[in-house]
Every structure is written in C-alpha cells, then in structure tokens.
N, CA, C and O atoms as a GROMACS GRO file, in nm:
protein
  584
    1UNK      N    1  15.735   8.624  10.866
    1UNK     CA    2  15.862   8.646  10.799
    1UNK      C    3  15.969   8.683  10.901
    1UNK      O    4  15.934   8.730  11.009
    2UNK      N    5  16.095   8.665  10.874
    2UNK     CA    6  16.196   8.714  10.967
    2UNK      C    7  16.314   8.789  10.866
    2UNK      O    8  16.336   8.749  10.752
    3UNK      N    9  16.367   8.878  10.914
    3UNK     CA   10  16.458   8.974  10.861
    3UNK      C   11  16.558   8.913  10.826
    3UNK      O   12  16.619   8.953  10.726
    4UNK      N   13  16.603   8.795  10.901
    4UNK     CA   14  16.748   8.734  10.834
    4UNK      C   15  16.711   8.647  10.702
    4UNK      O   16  16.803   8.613  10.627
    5UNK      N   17  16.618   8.622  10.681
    5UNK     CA   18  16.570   8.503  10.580
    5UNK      C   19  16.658   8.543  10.484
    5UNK      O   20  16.724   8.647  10.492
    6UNK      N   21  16.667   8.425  10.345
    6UNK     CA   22  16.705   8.401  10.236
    6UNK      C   23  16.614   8.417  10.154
    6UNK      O   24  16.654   8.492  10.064
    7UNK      N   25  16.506   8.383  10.139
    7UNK     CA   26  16.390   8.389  10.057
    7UNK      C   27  16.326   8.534   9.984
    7UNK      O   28  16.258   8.621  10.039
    8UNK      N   29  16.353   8.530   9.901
    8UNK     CA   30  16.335   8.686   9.801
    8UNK      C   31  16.194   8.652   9.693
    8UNK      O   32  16.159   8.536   9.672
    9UNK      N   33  16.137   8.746   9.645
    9UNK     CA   34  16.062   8.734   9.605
    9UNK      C   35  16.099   8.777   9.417
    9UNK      O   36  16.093   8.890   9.370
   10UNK      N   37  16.133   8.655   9.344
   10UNK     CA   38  16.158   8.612   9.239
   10UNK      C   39  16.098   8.745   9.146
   10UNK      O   40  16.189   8.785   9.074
   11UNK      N   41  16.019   8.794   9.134
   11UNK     CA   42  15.939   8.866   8.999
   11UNK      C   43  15.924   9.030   9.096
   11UNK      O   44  15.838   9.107   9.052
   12UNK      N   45  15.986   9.067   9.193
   12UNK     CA   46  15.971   9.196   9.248
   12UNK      C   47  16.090   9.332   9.281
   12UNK      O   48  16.095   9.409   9.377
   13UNK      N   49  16.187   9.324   9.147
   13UNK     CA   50  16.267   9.353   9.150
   13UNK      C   51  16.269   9.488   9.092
   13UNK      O   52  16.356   9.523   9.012
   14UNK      N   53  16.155   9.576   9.140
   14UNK     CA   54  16.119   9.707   9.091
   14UNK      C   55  16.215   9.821   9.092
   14UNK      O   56  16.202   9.922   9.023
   15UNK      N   57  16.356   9.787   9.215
   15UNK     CA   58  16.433   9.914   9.219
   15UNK      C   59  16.500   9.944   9.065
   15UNK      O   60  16.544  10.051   9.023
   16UNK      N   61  16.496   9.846   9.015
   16UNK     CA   62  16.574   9.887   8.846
   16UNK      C   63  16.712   9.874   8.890
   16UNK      O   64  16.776   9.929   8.800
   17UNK      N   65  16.796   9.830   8.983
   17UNK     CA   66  16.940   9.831   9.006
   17UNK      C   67  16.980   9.700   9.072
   17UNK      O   68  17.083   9.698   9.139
   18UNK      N   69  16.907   9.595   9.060
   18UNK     CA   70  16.935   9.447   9.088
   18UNK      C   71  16.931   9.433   9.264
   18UNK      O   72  17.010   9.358   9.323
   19UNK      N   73  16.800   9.537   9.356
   19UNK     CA   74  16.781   9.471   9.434
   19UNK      C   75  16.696   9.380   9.465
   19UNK      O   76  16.590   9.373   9.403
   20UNK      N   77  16.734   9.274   9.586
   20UNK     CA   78  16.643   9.152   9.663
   20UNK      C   79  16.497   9.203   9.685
   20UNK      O   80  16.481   9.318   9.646
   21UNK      N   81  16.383   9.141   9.738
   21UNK     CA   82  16.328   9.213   9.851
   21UNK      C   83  16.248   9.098   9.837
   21UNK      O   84  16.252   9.017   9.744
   22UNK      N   85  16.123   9.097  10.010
   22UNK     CA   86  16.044   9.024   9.989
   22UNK      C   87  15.940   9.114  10.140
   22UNK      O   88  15.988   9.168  10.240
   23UNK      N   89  15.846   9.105  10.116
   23UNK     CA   90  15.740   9.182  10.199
   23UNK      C   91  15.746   9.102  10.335
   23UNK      O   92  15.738   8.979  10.328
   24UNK      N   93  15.759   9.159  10.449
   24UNK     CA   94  15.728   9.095  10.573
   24UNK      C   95  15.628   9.131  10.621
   24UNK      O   96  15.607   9.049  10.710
   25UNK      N   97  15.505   9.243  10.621
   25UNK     CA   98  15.398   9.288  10.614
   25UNK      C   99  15.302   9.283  10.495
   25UNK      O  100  15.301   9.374  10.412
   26UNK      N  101  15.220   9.176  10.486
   26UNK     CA  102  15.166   9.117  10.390
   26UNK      C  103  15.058   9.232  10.310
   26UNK      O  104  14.946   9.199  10.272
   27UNK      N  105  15.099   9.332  10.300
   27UNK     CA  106  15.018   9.452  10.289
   27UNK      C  107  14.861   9.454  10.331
   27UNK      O  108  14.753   9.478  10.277
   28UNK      N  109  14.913   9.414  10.461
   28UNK     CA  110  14.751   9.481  10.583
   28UNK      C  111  14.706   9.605  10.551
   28UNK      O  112  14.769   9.667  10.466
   29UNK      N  113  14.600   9.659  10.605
   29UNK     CA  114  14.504   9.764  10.539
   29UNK      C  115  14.551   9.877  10.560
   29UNK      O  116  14.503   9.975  10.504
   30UNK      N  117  14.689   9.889  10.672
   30UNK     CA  118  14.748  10.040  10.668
   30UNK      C  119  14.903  10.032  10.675
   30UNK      O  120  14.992  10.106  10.632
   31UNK      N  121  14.904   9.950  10.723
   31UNK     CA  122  15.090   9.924  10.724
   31UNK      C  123  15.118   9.805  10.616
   31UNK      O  124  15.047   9.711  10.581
   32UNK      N  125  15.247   9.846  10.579
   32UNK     CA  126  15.324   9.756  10.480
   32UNK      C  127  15.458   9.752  10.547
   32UNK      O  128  15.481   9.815  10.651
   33UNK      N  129  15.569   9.657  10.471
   33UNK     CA  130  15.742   9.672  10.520
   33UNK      C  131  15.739   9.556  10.469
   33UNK      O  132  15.671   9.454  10.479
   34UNK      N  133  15.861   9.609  10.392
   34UNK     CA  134  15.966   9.542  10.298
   34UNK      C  135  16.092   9.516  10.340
   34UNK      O  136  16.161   9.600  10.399
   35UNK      N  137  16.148   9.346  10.301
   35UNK     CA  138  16.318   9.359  10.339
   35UNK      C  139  16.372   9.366  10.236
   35UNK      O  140  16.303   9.340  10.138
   36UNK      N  141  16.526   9.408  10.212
   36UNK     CA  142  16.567   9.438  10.081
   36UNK      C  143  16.711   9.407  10.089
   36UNK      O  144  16.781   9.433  10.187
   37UNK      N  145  16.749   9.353   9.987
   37UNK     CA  146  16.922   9.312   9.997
   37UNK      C  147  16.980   9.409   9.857
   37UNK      O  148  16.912   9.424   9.755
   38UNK      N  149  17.124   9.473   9.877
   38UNK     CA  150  17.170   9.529   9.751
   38UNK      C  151  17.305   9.453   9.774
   38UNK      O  152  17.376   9.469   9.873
   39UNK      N  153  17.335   9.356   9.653
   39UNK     CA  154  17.440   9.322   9.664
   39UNK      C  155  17.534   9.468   9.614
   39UNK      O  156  17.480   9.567   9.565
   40UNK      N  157  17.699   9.456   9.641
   40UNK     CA  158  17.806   9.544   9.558
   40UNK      C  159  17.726   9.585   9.441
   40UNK      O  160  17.634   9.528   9.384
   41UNK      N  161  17.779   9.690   9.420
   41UNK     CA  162  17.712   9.797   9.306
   41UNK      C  163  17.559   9.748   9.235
   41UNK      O  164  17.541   9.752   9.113
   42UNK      N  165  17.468   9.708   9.320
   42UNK     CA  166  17.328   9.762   9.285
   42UNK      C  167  17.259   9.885   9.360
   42UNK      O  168  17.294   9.955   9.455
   43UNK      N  169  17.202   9.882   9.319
   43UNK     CA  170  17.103  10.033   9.377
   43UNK      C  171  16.944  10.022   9.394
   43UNK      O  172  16.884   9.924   9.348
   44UNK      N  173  16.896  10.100   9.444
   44UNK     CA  174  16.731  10.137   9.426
   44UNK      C  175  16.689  10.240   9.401
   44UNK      O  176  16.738  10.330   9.470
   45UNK      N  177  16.595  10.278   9.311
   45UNK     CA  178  16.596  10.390   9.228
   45UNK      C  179  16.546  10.507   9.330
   45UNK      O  180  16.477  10.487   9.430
   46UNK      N  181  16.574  10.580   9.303
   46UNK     CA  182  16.592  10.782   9.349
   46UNK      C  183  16.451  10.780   9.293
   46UNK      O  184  16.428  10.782   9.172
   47UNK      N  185  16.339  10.775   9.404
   47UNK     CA  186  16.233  10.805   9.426
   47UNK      C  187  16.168  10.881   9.537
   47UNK      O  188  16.219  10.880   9.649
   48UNK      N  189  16.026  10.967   9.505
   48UNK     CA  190  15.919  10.975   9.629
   48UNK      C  191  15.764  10.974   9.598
   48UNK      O  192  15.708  10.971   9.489
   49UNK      N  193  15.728  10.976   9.685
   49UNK     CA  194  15.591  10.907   9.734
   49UNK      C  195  15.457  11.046   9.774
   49UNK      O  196  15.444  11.118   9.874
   50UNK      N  197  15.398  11.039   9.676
   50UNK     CA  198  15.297  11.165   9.700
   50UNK      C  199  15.211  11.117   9.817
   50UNK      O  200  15.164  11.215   9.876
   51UNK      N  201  15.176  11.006   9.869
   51UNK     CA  202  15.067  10.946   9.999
   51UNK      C  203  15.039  10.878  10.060
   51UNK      O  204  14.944  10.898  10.136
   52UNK      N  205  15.310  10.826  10.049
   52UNK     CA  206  15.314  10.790  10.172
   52UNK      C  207  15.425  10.809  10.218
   52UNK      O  208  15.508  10.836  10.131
   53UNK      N  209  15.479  10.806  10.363
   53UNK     CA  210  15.585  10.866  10.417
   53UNK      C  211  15.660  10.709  10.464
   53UNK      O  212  15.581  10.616  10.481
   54UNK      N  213  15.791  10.685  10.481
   54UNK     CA  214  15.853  10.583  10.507
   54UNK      C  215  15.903  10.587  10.582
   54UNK      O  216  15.885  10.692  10.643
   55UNK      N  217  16.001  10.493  10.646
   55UNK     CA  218  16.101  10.468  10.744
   55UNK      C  219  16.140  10.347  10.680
   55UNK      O  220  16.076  10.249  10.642
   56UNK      N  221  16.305  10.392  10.676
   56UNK     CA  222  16.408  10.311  10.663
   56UNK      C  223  16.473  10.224  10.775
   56UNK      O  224  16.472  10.301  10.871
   57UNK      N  225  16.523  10.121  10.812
   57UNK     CA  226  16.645  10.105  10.888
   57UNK      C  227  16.719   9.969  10.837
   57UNK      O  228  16.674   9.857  10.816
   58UNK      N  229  16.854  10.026  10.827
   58UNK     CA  230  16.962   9.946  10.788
   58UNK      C  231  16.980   9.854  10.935
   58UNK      O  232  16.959   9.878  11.054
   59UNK      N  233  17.026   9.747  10.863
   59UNK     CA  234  17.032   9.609  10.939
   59UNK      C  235  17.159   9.556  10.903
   59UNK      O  236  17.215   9.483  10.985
   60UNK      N  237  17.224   9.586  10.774
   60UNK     CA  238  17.346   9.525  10.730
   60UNK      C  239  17.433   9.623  10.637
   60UNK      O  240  17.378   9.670  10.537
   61UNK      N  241  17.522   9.644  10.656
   61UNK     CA  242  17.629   9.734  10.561
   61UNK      C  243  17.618   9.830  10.592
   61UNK      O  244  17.579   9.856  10.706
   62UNK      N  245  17.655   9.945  10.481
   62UNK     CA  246  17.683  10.105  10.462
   62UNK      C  247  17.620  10.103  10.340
   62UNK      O  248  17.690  10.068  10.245
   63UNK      N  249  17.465  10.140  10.311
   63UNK     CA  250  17.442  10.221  10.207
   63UNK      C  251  17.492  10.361  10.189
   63UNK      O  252  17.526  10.433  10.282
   64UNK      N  253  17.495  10.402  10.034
   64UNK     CA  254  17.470  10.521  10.039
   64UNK      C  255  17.340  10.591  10.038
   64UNK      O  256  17.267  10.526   9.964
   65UNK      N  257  17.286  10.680  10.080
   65UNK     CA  258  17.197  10.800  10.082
   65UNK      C  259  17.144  10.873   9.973
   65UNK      O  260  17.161  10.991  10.005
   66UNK      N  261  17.096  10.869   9.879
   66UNK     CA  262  17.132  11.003   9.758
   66UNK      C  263  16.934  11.033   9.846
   66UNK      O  264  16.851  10.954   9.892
   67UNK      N  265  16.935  11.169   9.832
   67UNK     CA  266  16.810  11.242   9.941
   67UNK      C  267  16.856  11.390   9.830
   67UNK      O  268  16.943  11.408   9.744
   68UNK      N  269  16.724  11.490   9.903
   68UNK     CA  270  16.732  11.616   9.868
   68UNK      C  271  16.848  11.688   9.902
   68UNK      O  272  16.887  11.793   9.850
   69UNK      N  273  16.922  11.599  10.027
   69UNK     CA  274  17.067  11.716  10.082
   69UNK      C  275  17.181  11.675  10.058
   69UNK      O  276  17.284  11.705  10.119
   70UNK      N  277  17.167  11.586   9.948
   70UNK     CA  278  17.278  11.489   9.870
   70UNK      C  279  17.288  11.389   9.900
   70UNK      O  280  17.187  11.321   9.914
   71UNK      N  281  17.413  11.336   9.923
   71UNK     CA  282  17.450  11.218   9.960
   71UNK      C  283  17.557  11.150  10.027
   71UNK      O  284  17.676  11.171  10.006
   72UNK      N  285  17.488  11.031  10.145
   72UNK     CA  286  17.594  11.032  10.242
   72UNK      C  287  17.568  10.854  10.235
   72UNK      O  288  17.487  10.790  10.168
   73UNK      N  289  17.705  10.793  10.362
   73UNK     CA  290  17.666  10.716  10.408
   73UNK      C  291  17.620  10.621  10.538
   73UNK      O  292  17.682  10.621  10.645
   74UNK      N  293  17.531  10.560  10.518
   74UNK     CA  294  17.476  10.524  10.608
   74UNK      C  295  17.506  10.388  10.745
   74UNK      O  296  17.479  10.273  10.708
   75UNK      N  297  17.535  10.398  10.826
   75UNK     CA  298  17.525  10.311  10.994
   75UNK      C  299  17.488  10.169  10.956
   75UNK      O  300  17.428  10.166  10.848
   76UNK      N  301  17.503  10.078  11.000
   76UNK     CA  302  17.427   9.992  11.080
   76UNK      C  303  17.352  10.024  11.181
   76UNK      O  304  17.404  10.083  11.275
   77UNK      N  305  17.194   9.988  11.184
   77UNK     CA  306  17.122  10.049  11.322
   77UNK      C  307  17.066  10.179  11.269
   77UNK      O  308  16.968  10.230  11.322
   78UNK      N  309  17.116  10.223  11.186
   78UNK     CA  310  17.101  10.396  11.113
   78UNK      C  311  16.935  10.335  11.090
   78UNK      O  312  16.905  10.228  11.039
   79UNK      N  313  16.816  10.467  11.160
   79UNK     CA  314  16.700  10.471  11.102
   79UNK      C  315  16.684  10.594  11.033
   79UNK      O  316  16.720  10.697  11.090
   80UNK      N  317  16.620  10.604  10.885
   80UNK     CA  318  16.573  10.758  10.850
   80UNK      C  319  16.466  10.764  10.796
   80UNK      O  320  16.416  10.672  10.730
   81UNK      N  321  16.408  10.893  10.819
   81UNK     CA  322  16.234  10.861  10.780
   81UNK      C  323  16.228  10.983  10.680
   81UNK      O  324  16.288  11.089  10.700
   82UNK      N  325  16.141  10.953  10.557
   82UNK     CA  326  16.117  10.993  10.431
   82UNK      C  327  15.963  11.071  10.458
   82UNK      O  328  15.857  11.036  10.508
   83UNK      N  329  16.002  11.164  10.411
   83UNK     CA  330  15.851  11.261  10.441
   83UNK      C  331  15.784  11.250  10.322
   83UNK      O  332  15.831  11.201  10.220
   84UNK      N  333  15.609  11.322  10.343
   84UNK     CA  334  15.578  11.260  10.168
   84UNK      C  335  15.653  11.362  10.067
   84UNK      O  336  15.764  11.388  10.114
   85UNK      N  337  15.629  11.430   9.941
   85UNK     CA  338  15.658  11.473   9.847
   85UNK      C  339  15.809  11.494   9.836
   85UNK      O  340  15.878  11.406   9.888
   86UNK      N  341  15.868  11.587   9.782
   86UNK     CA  342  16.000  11.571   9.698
   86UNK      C  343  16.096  11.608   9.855
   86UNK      O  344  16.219  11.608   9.854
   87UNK      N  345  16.042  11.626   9.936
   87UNK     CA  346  16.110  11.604  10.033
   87UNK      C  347  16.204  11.559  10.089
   87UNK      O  348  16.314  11.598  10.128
   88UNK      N  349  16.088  11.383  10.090
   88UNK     CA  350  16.105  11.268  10.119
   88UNK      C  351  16.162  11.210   9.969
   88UNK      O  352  16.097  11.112   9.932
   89UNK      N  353  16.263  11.249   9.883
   89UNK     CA  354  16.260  11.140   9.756
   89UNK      C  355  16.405  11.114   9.828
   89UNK      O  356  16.462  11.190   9.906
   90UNK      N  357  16.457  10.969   9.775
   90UNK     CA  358  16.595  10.869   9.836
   90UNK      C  359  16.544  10.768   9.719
   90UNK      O  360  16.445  10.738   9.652
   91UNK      N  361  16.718  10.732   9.746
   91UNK     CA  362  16.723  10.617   9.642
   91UNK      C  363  16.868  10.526   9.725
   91UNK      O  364  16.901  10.596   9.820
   92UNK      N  365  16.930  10.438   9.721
   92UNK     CA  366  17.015  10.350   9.786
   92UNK      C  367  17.097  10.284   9.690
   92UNK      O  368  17.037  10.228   9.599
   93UNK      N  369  17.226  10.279   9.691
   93UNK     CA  370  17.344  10.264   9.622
   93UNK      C  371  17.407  10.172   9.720
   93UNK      O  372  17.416  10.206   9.838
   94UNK      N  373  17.454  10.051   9.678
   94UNK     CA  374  17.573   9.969   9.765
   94UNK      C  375  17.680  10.030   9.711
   94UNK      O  376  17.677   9.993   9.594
   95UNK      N  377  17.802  10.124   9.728
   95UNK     CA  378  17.946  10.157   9.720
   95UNK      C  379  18.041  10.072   9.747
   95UNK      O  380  18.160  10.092   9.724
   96UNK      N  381  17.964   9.911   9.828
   96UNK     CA  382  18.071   9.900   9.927
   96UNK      C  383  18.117   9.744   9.860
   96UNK      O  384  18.052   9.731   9.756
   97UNK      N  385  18.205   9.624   9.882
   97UNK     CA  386  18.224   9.520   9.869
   97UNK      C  387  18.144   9.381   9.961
   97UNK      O  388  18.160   9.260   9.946
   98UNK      N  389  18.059   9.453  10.052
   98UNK     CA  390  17.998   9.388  10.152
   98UNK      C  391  17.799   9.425  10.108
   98UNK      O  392  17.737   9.525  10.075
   99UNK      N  393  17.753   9.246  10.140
   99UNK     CA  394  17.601   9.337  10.118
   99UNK      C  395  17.550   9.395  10.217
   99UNK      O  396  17.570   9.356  10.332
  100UNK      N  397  17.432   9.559  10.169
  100UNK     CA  398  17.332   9.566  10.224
  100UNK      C  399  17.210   9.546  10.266
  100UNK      O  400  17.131   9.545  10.171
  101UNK      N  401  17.155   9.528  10.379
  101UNK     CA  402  17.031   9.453  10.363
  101UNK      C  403  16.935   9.549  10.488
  101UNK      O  404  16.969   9.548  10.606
  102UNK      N  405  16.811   9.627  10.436
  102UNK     CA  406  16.742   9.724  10.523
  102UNK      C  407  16.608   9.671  10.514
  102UNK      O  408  16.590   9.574  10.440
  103UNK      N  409  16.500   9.726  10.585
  103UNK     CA  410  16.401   9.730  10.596
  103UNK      C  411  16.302   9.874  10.557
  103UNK      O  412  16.335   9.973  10.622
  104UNK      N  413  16.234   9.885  10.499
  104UNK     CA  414  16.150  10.009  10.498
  104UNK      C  415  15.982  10.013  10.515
  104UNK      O  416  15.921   9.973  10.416
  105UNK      N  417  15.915  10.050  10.612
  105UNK     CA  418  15.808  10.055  10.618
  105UNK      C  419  15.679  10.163  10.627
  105UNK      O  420  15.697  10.244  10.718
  106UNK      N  421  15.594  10.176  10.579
  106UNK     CA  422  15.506  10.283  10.549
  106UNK      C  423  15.335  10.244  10.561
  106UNK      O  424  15.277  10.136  10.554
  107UNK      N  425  15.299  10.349  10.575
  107UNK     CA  426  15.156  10.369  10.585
  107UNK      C  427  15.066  10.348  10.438
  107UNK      O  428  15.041  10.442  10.363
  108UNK      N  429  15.027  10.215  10.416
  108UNK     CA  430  14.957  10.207  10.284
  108UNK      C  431  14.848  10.297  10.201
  108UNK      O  432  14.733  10.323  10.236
  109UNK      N  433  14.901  10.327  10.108
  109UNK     CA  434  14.798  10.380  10.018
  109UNK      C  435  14.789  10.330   9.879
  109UNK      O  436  14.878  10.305   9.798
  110UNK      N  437  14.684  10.322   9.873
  110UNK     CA  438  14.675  10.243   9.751
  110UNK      C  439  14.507  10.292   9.694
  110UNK      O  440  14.395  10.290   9.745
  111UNK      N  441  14.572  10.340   9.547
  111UNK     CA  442  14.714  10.344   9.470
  111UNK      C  443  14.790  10.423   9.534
  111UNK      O  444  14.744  10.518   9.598
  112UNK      N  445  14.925  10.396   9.528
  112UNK     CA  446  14.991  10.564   9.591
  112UNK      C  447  15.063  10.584   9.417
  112UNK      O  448  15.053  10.497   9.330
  113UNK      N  449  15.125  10.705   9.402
  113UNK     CA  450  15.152  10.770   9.295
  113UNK      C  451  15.309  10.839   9.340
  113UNK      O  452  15.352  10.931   9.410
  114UNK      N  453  15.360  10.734   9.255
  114UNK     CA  454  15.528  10.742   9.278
  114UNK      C  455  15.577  10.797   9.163
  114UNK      O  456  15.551  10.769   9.046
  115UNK      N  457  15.673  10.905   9.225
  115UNK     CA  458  15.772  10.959   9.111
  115UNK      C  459  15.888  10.950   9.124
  115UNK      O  460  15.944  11.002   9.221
  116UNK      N  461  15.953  10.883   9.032
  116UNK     CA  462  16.096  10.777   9.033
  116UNK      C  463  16.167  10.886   8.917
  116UNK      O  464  16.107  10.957   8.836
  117UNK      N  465  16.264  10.878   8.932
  117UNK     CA  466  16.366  10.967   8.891
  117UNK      C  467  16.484  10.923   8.769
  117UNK      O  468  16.561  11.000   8.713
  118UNK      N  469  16.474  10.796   8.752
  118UNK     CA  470  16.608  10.723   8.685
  118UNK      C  471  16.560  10.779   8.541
  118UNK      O  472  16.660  10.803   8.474
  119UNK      N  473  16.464  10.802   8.485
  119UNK     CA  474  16.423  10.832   8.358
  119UNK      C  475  16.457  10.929   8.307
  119UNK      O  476  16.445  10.940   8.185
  120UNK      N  477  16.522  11.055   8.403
  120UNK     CA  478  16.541  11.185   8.402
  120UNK      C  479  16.539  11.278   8.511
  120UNK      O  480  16.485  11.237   8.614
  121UNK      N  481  16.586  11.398   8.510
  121UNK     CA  482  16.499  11.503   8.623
  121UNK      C  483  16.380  11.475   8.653
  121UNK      O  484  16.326  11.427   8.753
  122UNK      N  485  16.342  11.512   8.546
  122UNK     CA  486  16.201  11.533   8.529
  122UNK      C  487  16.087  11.412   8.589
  122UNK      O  488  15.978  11.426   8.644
  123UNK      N  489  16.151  11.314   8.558
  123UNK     CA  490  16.130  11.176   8.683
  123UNK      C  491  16.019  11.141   8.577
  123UNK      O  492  16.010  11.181   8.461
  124UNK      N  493  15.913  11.028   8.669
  124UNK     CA  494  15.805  10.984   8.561
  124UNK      C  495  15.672  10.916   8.679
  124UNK      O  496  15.656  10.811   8.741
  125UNK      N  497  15.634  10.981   8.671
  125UNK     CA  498  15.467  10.922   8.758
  125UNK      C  499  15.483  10.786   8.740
  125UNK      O  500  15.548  10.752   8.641
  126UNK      N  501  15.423  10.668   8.840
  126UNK     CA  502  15.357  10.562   8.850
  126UNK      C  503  15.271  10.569   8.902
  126UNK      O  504  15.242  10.681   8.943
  127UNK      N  505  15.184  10.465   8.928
  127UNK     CA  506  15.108  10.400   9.021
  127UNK      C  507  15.203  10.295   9.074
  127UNK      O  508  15.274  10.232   8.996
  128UNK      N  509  15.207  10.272   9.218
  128UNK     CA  510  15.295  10.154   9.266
  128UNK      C  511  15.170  10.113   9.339
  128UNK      O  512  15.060  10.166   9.330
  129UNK      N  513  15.210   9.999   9.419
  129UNK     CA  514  15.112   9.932   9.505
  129UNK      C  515  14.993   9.864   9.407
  129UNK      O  516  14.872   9.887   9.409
  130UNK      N  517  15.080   9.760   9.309
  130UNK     CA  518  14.978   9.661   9.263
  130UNK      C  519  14.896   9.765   9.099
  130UNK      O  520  14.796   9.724   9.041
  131UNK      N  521  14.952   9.859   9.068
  131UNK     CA  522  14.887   9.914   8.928
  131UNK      C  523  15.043  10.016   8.881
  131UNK      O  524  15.150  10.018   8.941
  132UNK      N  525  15.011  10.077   8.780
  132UNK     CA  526  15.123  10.186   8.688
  132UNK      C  527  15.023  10.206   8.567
  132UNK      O  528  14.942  10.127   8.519
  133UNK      N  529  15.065  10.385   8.519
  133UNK     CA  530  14.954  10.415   8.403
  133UNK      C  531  15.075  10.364   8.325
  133UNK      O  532  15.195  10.345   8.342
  134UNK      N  533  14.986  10.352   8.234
  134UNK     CA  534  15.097  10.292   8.097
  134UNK      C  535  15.101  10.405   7.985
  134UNK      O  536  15.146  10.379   7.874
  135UNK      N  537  15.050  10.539   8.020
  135UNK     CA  538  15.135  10.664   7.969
  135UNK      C  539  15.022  10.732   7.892
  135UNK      O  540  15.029  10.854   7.879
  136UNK      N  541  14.879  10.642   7.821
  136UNK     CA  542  14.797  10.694   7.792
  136UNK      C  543  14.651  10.721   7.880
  136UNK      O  544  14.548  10.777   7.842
  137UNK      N  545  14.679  10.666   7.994
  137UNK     CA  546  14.566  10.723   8.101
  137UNK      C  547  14.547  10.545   8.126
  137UNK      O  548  14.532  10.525   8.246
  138UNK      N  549  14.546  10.467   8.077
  138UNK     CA  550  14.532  10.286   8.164
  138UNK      C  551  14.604  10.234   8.280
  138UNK      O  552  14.726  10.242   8.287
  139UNK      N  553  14.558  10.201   8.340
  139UNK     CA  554  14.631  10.127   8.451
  139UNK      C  555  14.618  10.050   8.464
  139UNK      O  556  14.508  10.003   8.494
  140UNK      N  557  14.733   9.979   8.449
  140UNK     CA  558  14.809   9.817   8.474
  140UNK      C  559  14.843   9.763   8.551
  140UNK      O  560  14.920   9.812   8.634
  141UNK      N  561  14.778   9.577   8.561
  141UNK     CA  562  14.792   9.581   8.742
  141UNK      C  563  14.938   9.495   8.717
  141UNK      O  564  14.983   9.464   8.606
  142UNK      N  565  15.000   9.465   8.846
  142UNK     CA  566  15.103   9.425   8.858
  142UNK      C  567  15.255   9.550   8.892
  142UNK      O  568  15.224   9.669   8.889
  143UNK      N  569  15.292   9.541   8.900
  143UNK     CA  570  15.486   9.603   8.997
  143UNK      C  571  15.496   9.684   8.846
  143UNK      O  572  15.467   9.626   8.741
  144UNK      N  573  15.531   9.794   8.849
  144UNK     CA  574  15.583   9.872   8.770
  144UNK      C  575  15.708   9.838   8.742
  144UNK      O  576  15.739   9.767   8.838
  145UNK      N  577  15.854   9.849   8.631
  145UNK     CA  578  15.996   9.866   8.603
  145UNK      C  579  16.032   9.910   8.483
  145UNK      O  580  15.970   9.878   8.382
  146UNK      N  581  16.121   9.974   8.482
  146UNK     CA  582  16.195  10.038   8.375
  146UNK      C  583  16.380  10.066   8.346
  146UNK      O  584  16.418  10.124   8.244
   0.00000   0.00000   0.00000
C-alpha cells in the first residue's frame, strides 16, 4: 500500500463521521496501520483503547484534537501517541475547507475492547478488531458502527 493512494475501503467506515480509510498493514500478528481521509466537516469518533496504545501522524491538513486536555489543532508532520485507557481517548474533526489525511498505527490485540464516546459520556464498550458484543453478551464478527 502507499499513503498517497486513492483506494478506500468501501464497507469500513467505522468513525461514524464520514471518514476514508484503508489498512496499509494487513493486520500482521502485532502491528496494524491505517490511512484515513476526513473530508471538511467529518470526524472520527472520541474514542480509547483498553489493549492498545497508538500513534498518529498527520500527512495532510490541520485536524482538530479533541484528547483528555481538550482540544487543539494539529501540524502537518505533527506525530501524537495515545496511551492505553482514558488517557489515551482522541477523536479527529476536519474544521478546515481543505482535506485531512493521517495515518495511525498500533500494537494488535485482538479482540481489543474499545470505548467510543459519541453515544454519551458514559461512552459504550465494543469489541473492535473483526467482533462487537451486541449488548446481550454475543459477539459479532465484522467492524462495529453506530
């Protein structure tokens, strides 16, 4: 895969705010990384990761930031790394008229157990990485969205 590509992956549009993405690390047995495009006013949902830690780096535009210490915006070249628990929770907002387009990559776990935030404070457990409980204790394979 290469970072400038066009090619998005049609059915993986999990941020819930109309971003791109398509895996450039074919999820090997410990590393993963994702590319991701937000056109003008989409977003990716205000999440974190109980067992795994990330790294971001922007490649195109000014995202915004929304993190535990609020929210800012972000460089071209800008790298930031997401620690595990509520720490590490971020989510990415385009503000701008120009797209963004980043990379984020992490140490696989699977299942890992994501708590995404758009539902409320109070946020809402998944399973990401190929399953999600479906609220009575089942798990469902395929990309979680809401």
């Amino acid at each position: 895969m290469n970072i400038w590509t066009d090619e998005w992956d049609a059915t993986d549009d999990w941020s819930g705010g109309g971003a791109k993405s398509t895996h450039l690390v074919d999820r090997g047995p410990l590393l993963g990384a994702s590319l991701y495009e937000l056109g003008p006013g989409n977003s990716a949902a205000y999440h974190f990761h109980h067992g795994s830690e990330e790294l971001l780096i922007v490649l195109r535009g000014r995202p915004t930031l929304r993190s535990p210490d609020g929210e800012r915006q972000l460089r071209e070249g800008e790298a930031v790394h997401f620690p595990l628990g509520p720490d590490g929770a971020h989510g990415l907002r385009n503000d701008t008229d120009e797209l963004v387009r980043y990379v984020v990559a992490g140490i696989r776990v699977s299942p890992e157990v994501v708590r995404a935030f758009e539902a409320g404070d109070e946020g809402i457990e998944v399973l990401a990485m190929g399953a999600r409980h479906d609220g009575d204790g089942e798990v469902i394979p395929g990309w979680w969205s809401d």
